[in-house]
N, C-alpha and C positions, 0 to 999 in steps of 0.2 A: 531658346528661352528668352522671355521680351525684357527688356529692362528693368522695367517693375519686378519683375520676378527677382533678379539679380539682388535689386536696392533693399527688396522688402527685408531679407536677415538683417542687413545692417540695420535700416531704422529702426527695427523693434531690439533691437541691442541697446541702442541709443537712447529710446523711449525707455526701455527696461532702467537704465542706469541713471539715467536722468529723474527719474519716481523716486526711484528709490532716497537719489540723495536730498529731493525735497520732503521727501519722507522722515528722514531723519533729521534735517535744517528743523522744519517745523516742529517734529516730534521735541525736540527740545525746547518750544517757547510755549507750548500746549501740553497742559496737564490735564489726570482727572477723563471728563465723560467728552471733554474738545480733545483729548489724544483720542478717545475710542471713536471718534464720530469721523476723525482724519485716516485711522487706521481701516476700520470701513469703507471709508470713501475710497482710499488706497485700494483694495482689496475688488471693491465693484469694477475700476475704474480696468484693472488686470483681467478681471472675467473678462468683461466688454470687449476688449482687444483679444482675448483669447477666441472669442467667438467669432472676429472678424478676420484674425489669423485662419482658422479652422475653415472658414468658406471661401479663402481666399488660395487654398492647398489647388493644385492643377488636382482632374481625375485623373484616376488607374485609366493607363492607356488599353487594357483589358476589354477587350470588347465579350460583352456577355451575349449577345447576338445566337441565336443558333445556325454553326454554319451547315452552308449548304453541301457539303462532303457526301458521298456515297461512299458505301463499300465496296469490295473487289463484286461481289454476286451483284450487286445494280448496278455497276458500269455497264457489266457484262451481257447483262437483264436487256438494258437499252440498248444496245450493242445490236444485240439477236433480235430483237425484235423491232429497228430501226427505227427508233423513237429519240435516240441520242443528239439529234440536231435541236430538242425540243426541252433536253433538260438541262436546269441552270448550271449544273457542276461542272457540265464538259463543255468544252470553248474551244473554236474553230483557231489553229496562230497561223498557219502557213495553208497555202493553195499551189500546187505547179500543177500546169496543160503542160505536157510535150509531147511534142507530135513524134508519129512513132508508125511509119505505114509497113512496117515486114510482118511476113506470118505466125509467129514464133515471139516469144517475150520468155528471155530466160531470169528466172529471179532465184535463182540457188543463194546468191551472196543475202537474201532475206534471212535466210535460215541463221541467222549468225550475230543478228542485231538483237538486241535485248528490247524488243517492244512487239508489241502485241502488234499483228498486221492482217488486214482481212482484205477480201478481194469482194468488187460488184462489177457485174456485166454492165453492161448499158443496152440499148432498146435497139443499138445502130452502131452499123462501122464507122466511127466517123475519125479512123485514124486519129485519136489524140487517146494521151494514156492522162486521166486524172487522180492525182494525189493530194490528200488531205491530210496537214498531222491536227492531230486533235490532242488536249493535253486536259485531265480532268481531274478536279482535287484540289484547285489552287490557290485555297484560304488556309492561313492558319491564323486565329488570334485574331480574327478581325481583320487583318493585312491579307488581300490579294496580290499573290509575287507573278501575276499573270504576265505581266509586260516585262518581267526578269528574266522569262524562261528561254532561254536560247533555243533556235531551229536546227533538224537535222540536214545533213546536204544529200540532195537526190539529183540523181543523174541517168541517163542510158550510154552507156558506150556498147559501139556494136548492136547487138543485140540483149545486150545485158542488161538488167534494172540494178544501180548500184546506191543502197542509201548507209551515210555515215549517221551514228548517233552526233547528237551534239555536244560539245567538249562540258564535262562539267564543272558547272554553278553553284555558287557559293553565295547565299544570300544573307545576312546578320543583321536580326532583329532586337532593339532594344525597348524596352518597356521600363515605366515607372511605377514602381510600388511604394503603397504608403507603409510608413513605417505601423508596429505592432498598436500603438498607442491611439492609429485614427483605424488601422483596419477593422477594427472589432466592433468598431461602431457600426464605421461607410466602408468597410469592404475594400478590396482593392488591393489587399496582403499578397503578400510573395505567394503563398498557400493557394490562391485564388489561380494561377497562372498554373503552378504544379498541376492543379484540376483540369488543365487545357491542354494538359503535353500530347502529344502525337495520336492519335487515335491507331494501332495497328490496323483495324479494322479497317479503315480508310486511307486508302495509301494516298498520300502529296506526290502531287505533280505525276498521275500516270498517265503515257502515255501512249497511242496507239493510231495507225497507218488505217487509211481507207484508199486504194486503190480502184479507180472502176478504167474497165477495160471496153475496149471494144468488141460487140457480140464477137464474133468470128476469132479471135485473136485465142492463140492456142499458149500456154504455158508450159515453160518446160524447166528442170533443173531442181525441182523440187518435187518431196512427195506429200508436203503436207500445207494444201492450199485450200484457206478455208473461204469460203464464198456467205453475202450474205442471204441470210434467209436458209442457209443449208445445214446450218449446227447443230 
């Protein structure tokens, strides 16, 4: 909050109390239609400041924006039909190459991670295994927690593909709302946010593994590997 922000209660305390008591000084040497014309004045003078108060209020940090969110069936949608690179909701956070020249790639340990995982061949042997995490969903409120979202760790030992999820993230958002008295006007109310809460429909922060392999490279340890372009 900037300084003025800070100052501005006090000085309208100050102005407040300040009026008032020339209000009353005077009110006693002015009688008749010179008290009604000071009482007036008084009265103009408190609109005035009221109105300069009132546009001076920060806005609801409330973003009214529509976001870009999908649901589970258009993730999925773009997923299958390899168009995912192309839409705004899903965003590229991690890339590993590692190289990987045996016959065999066992990924049993996939079966056990709580994210979506899909497999692509590629055109050529070219000994390297490439992995993409992809992470989609990640506005809420106007705030993208994109750069909050922690990586999982992938690795090969032996012949093994082994990925950890990443430890979970805790991320705490606060927001400004006007009180009842400016919301009803400008909007901005606690009620405005309740409007915004989670959409089930659209899960935050899902995420999900692209794997491409090399043509030739056989898998093993699993029986449930889905490739794309095959679903």
């Amino acid at each position: 909050m900037s300084v003025i922000g800070i100052l501005l209660p006090f000085i309208i305390l100050v102005f407040i109390i300040a009026l008032v008591f020339l209000t009353v000084f005077f009110g006693k040497k002015y009688t008749g239609s010179k008290l009604t014309k000071l009482l007036l004045g008084t009265y103009f003078i408190i609109l005035v400041v009221a109105v300069i108060v009132y546009y001076c209020l920060p806005k609801s940090t409330i973003d009214s924006a529509e976001s870009p969110n999908m649901t589970f069936e258009q993730i999925h949608q773009a997923i299958e039909q390899e168009t995912f690179e192309n839409v705004e909701a899903i965003k590229e956070k991690e890339r590993w190459n590692i190289p990987f020249d045996q016959a065999q790639l066992n990924i049993q340990y996939l079966d056990n991670i709580n994210m979506y995982t899909i497999f692509d061949r590629k055109e050529n042997d070219d000994q390297t295994i490439e992995i993409i995490y992809y992470v989609a969903n990640t506005q809420f409120n106007g705030y993208d927690f994109y750069d909050e979202i922690p990586t999982p760790t992938i690795s090969i030992q032996g012949n093994t593909l082994i990925a950890n999820p990443a430890m979970d993230h805790e991320v705490k958002l606060h927001s400004f709302h006007n009180d009842f008295v400016i919301s009803q006007f400008r909007g901005g109310g606690i009620t405005d946010e309740f409007d915004e809460r989670i959409n089930d429909d659209k899960p935050l922060n899902y995420d999900f593994l692209i794997i491409r392999v090399p043509k030739s490279l056989e898998l093993t340890g699993s029986e449930f590997v889905n490739f794309l372009g095959e679903q």
